[in-house]
C-alpha positions as CSV (number, residue, x, y, z in Angstrom):
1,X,-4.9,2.0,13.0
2,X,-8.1,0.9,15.1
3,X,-10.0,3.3,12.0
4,X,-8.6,1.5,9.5
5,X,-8.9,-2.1,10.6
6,X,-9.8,-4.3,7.6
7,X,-11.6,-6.8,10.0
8,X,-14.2,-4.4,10.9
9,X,-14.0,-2.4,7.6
10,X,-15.0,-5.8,5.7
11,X,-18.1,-7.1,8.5
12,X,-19.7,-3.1,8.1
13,X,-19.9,-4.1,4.6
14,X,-20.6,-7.8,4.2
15,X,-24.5,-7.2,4.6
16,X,-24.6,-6.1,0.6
17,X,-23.4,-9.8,-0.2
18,X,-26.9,-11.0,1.3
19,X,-28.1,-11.0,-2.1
20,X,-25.6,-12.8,-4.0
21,X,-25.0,-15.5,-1.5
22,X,-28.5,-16.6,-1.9
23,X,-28.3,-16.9,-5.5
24,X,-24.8,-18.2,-5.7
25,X,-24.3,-22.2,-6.1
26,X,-20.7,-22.1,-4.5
27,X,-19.0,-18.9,-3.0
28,X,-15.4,-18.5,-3.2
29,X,-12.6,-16.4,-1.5
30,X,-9.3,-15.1,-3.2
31,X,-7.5,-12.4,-1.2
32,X,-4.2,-9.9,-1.9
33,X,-2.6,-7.3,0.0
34,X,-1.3,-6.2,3.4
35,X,-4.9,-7.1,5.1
36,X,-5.6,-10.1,3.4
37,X,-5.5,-11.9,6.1
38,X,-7.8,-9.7,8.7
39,X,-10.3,-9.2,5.8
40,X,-10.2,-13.3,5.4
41,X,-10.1,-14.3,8.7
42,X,-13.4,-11.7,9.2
43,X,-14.9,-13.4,6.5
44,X,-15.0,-17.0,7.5
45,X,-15.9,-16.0,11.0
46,X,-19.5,-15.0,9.3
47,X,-19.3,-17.0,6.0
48,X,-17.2,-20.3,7.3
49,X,-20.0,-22.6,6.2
50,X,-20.7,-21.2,2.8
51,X,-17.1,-21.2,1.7
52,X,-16.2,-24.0,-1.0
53,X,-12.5,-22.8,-0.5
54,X,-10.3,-20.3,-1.9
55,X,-7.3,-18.8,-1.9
56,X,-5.3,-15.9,0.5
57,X,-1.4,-14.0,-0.5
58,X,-0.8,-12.1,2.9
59,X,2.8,-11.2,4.5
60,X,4.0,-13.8,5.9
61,X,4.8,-11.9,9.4
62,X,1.2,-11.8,9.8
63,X,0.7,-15.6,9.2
64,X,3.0,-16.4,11.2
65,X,0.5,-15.6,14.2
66,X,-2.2,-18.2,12.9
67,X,-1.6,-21.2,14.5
68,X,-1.3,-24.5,12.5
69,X,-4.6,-26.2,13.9
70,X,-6.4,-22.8,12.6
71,X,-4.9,-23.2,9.4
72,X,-6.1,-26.5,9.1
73,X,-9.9,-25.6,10.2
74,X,-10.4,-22.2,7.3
75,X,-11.9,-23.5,4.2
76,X,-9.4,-21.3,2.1
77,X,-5.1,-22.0,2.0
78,X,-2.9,-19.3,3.2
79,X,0.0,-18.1,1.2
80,X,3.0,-16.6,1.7
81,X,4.2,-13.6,-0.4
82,X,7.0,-10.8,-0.1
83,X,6.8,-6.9,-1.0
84,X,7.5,-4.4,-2.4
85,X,10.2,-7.1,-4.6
86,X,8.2,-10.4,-5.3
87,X,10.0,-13.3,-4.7
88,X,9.2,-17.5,-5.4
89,X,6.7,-17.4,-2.9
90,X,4.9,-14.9,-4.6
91,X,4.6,-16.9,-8.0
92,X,3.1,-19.8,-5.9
93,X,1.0,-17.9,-4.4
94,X,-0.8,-15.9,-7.6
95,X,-0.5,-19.9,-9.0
96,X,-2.4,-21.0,-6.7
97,X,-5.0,-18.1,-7.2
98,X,-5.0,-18.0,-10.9
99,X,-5.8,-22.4,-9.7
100,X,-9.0,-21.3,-7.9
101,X,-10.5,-18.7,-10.6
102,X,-10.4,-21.3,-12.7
103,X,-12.1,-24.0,-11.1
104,X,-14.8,-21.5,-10.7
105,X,-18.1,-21.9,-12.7
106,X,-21.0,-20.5,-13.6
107,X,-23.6,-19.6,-10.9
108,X,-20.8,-19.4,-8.2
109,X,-20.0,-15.9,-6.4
110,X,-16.2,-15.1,-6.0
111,X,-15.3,-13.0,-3.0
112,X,-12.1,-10.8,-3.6
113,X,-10.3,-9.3,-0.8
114,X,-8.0,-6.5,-2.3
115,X,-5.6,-4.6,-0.2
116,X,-3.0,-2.3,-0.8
117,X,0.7,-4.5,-1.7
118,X,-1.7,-7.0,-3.8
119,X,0.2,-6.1,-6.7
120,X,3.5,-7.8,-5.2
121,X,1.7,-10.8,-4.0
122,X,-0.5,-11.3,-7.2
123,X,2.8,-11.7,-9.7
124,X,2.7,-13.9,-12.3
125,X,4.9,-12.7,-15.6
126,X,3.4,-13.2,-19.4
127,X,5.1,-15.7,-21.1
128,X,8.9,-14.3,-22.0
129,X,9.1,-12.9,-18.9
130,X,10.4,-14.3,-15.8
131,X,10.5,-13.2,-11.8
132,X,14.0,-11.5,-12.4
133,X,12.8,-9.4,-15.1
134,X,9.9,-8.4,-13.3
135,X,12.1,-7.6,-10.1
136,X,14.5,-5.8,-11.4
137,X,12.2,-2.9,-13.7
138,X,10.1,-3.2,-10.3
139,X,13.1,-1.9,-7.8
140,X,14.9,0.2,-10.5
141,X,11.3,2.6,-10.8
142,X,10.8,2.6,-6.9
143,X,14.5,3.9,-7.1
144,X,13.4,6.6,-9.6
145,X,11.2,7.6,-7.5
146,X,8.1,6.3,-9.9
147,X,4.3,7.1,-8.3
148,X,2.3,4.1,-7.9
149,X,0.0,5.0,-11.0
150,X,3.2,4.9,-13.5
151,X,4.6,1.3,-11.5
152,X,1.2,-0.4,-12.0
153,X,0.9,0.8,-15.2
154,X,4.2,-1.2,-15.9
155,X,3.6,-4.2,-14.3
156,X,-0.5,-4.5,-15.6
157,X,1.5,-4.8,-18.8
158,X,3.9,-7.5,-18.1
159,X,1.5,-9.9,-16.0
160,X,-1.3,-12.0,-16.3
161,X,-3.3,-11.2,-13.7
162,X,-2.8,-7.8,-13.2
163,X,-5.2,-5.4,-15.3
164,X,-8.6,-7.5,-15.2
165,X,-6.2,-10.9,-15.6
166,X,-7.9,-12.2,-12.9
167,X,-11.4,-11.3,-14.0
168,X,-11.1,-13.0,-17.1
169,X,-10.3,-16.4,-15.4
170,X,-13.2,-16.1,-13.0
171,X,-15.2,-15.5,-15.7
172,X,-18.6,-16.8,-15.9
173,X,-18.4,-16.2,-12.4
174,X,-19.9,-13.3,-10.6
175,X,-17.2,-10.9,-8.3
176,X,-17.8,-8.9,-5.7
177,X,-14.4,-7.1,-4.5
178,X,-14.2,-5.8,-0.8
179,X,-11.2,-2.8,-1.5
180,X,-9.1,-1.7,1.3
181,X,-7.6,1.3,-0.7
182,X,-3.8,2.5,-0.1
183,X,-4.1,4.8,-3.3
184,X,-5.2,8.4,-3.1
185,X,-8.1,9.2,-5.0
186,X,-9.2,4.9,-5.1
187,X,-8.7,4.6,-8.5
188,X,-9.7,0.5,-9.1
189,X,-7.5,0.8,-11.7
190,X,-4.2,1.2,-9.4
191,X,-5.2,-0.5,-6.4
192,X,-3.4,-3.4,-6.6
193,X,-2.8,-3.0,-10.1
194,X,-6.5,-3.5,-10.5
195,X,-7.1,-7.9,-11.0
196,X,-10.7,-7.7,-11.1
197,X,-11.2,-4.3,-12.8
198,X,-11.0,-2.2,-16.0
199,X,-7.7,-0.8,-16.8
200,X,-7.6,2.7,-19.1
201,X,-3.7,2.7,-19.7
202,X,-2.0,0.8,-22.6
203,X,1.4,-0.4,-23.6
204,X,2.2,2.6,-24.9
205,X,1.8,4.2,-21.5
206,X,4.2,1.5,-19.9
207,X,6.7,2.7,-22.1
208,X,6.9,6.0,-21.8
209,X,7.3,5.1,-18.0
210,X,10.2,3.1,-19.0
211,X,11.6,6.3,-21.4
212,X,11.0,8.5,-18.6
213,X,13.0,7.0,-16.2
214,X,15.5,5.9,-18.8
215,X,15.2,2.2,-18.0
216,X,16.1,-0.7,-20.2
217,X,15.0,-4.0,-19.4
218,X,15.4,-5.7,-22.6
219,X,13.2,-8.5,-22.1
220,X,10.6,-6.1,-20.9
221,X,11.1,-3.3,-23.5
222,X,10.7,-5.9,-25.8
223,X,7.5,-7.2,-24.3
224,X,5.9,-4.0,-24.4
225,X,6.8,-3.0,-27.8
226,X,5.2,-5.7,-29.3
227,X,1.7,-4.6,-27.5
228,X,0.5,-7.9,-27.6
229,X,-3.3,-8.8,-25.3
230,X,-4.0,-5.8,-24.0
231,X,-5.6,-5.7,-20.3
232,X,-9.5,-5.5,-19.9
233,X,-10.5,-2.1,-20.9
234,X,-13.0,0.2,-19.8
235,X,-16.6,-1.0,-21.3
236,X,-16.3,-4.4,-21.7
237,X,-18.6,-6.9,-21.1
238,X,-16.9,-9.2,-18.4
239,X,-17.5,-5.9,-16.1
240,X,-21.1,-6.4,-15.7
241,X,-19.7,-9.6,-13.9
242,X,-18.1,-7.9,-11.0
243,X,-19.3,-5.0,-8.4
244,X,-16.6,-2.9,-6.4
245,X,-17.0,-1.9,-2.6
246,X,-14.6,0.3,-1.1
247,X,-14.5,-0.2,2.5
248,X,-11.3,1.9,4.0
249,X,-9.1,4.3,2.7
250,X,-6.4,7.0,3.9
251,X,-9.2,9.2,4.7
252,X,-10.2,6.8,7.6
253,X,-6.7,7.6,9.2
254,X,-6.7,11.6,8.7
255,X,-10.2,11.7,10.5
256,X,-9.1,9.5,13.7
257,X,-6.2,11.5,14.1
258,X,-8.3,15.2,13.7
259,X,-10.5,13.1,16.3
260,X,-7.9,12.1,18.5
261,X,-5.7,15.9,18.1
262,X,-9.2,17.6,18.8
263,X,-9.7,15.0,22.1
264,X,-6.7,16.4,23.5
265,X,-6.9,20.0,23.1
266,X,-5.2,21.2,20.0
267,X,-6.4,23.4,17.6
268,X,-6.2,21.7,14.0
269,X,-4.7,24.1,12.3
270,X,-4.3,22.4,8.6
271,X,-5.8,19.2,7.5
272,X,-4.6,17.9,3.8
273,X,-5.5,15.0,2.2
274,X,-3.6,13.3,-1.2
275,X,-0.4,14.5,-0.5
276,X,2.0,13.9,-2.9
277,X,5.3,14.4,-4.2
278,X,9.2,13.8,-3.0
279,X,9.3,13.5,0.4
280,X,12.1,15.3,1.9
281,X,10.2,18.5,-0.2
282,X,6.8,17.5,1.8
283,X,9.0,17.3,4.9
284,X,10.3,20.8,4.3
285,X,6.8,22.3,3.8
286,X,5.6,20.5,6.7
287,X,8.3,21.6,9.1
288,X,8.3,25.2,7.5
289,X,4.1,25.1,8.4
290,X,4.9,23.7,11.8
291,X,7.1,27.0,12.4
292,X,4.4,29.0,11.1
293,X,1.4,28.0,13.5
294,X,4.2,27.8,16.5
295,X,3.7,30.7,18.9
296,X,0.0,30.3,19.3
297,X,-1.6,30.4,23.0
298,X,-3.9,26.8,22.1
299,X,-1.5,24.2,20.7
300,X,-1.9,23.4,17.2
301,X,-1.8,20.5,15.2
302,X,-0.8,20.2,11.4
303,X,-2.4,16.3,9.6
304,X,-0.9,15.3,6.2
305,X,-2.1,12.2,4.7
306,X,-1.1,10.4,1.3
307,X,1.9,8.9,0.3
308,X,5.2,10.4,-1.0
309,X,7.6,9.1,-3.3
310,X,11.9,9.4,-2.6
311,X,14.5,9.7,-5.9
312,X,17.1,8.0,-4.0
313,X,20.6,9.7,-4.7
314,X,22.4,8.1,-2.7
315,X,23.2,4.3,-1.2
316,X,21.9,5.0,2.2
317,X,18.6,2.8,4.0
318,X,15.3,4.9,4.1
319,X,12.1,5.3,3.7
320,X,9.3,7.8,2.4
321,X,7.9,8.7,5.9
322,X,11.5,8.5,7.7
323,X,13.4,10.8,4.8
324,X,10.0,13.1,5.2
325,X,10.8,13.3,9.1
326,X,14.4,14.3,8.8
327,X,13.6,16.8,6.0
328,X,11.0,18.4,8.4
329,X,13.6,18.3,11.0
330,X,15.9,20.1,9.5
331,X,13.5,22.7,8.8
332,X,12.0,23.0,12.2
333,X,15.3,23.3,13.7
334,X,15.7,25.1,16.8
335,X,11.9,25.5,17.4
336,X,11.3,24.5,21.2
337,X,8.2,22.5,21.6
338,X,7.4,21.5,18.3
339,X,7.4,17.6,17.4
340,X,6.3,15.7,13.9
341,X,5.7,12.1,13.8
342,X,5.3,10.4,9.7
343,X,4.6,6.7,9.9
344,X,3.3,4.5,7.2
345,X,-0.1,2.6,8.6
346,X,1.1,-1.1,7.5
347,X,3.7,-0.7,9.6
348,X,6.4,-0.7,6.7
349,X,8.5,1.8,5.3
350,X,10.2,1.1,2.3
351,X,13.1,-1.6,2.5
352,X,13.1,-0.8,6.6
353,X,11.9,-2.4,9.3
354,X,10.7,1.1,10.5
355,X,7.3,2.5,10.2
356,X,8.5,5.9,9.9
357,X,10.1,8.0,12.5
358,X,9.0,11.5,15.2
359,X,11.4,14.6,15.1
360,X,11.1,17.4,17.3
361,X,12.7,21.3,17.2
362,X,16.0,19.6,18.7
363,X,16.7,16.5,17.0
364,X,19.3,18.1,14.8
365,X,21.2,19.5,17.4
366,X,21.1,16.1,19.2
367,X,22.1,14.7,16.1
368,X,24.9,17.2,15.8
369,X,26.3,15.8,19.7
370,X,26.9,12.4,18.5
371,X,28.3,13.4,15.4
372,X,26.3,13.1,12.7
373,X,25.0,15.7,10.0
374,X,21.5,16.0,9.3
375,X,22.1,17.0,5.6
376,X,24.2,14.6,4.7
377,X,22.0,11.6,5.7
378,X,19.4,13.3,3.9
379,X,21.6,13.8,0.8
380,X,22.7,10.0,1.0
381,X,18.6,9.0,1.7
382,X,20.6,7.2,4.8
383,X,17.6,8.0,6.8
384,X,16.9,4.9,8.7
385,X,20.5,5.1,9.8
386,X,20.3,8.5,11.2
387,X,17.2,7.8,13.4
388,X,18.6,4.7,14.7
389,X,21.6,6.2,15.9
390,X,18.8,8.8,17.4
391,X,16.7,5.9,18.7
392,X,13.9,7.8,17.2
393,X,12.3,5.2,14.8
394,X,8.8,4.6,15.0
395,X,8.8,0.1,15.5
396,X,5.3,-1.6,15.1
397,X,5.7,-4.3,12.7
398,X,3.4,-5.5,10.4
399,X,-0.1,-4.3,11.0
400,X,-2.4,-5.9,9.2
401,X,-4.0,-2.6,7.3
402,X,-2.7,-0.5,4.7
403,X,-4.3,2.9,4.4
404,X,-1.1,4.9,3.2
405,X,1.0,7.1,5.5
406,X,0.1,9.9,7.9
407,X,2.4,13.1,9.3
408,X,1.3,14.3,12.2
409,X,2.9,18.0,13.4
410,X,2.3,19.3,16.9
411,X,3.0,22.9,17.9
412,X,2.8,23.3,21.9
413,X,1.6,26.3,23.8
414,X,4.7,28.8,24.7
């Protein structure tokens, strides 16, 4: 977490806006995302004075720790919003920012703080579509097990400030984005469905998402069909208006934990990066791997880093990084002195209040003592239950990055 954190991400990079600032007549702040509120928060500590005001969509656990006279002091207004299902307070809040980029003008420098769960807090439907539309296609393809790419390409589709939206209000003003980047690869495109940059998919890709998933939102079918103002694409103009800076990504995490693993002893025996795919399937590899290096005279250490998906099946509670520890357990079953911990770095996994959860070689059969079947929670995606019961859930909270999720295996000496 301490590689990832957007406060010091965002002041390693702020000396390339030393240019713009002197040029700019007034310089503005709109920020999205999981570490909206570190990146703004670092910001004003250095830019406090040249702010003209602005606004910032963060969770609302992590406003809830900025105390009301603080509030009143920061140049910019703090909004609440929800994820991953957007709620009223998300609509206010990407209101109030669509407010700011157009009170922008000419000569003035926009600041945009883009962090991963931006695309929840920056919801605003296209006219003939409301919240309920856009929350129900949004949970039924997390459901399906949809990758982040095919969800975005969706929602850039049915909102306004998704897909260079927001780039179009600012507009003539100049952007430069600060990107904390939960999305493997950083495409600009899918980080938070891309506000301030190009977008190369179209409205005939959003409905072959749809079609592949067999879902049928009428209001939204009908939406897409039409293929009415289509997002900023790549090449146009408006783009020479913005620059991109990533400052953090997933890669960040990997390499403090190969730090960290190395600092303590263990051999790193695999390192892989932009993992993909169902989760309990990772989980089996993972916990098949873990078996493999087990044995060895130095202890080893297995790092996966990326984000999985889950086809839920069932009507259980889980997430992607706890249904990726119980797959692993199962598979690492009986092992002595092996252990796997999978947590999601903002401290959220899926619809839980989990980050993710550790097994070890002899959590199935201490599942089996109290009664419960390993299989069968995983068949039901229940889970969150299962490592309740266990008291094995990983609890942090909210916090305050988003850099994806990280597995960490550990095979100890026999």
């Amino acid at each position: 977490m301490r590689a990832a954190d957007p406060k010091v991400r965002l002041l390693a990079h702020l000396p390339i806006l030393a240019a713009s600032l002197e040029q700019a007549r007034h310089c503005w702040v709109i920020g999205i995302g999981k570490a909206a509120l570190e990146m703004a928060l670092a910001l004003e500590s250095q830019l406090g004075q040249r702010l003209a005001g602005g606004a910032v969509a963060a969770p609302p656990e992590r406003l809830a720790q900025v105390d009301e006279a603080t509030r009143r002091a920061l140049p910019f207004q703090l909004y609440p919003a929800a994820h991953p299902l957007p709620d009223e307070r998300n609509l206010l809040a990407a209101q109030a920012i669509a407010r700011i980029a157009t009170q922008v003008g000419a000569g003035d420098l926009v600041i945009a703080l883009v962090s991963g769960g931006g695309s929840a807090h920056l919801t605003l439907p296209v006219a003939g579509l409301t919240l309920a539309d856009l929350q129900i296609t949004t949970d039924a393809l997390l459901k399906s097990g949809a990758t982040i790419q095919e969800l975005n390409a969706v929602r850039k589709h049915c909102e306004q400030l998704k897909g260079g939206g927001l780039l179009r209000l600012i507009a003539p003003a100049r952007v430069q984005a600060f990107i904390l980047s939960d999305v493997i690869g950083d495409p600009l495109d899918v980080i938070a469905s891309g506000s301030v940059s190009p977008d190369p998919t179209t409205y005939a890709d959003a409905l072959k998402v749809l079609d592949k998933y067999g879902l049928a939102v009428d209001a939204v079918r009908r939406h897409l069909t039409s293929g009415e103002n289509e997002t900023l694409k790549p090449g146009d103009p408006l783009l020479a208006l913005v620059s991109h800076t990533i400052i953090g990504s997933n890669l960040l995490a990997v390499e403090a934990v190969e730090a960290a693993a190395k600092a303590s002893g263990f051999a790193v025996a695999c390192v892989e990066t932009g993992v993909q795919g169902e989760a309990r399937e990772v989980g089996q590899r993972i916990g098949t791997l873990a078996r493999q290096w087990f044995g060895h005279t130095r202890p080893q250490c297995i790092i996966f880093g990326g984000e999985t998906t889950v086809m839920v099946r069932g009507n259980g509670l889980g997430g992607r990084n706890q249904e990726l520890a119980l797959a692993a357990a199962i598979a690492m079953n009986g092992f002595e002195k092996v252990a796997l911990a999978a947590f999601a770095t903002d401290g959220i996994d899926g619809p839980t209040p989990a980050a993710g959860a550790y097994v070890t070689g002899e959590t199935c059969e201490r599942a089996r003592a109290l009664g419960l079947d390993p299989a069968r929670f995983l068949n039901r995606n229940d889970s969150h239950t299962f490592f309740a019961r266990l008291d094995d859930l990983i609890l942090t909270g909210p916090t305050g990055t988003n850099v994806n999720d990280v597995a960490v295996a550990l095979m100890y000496s026999t």
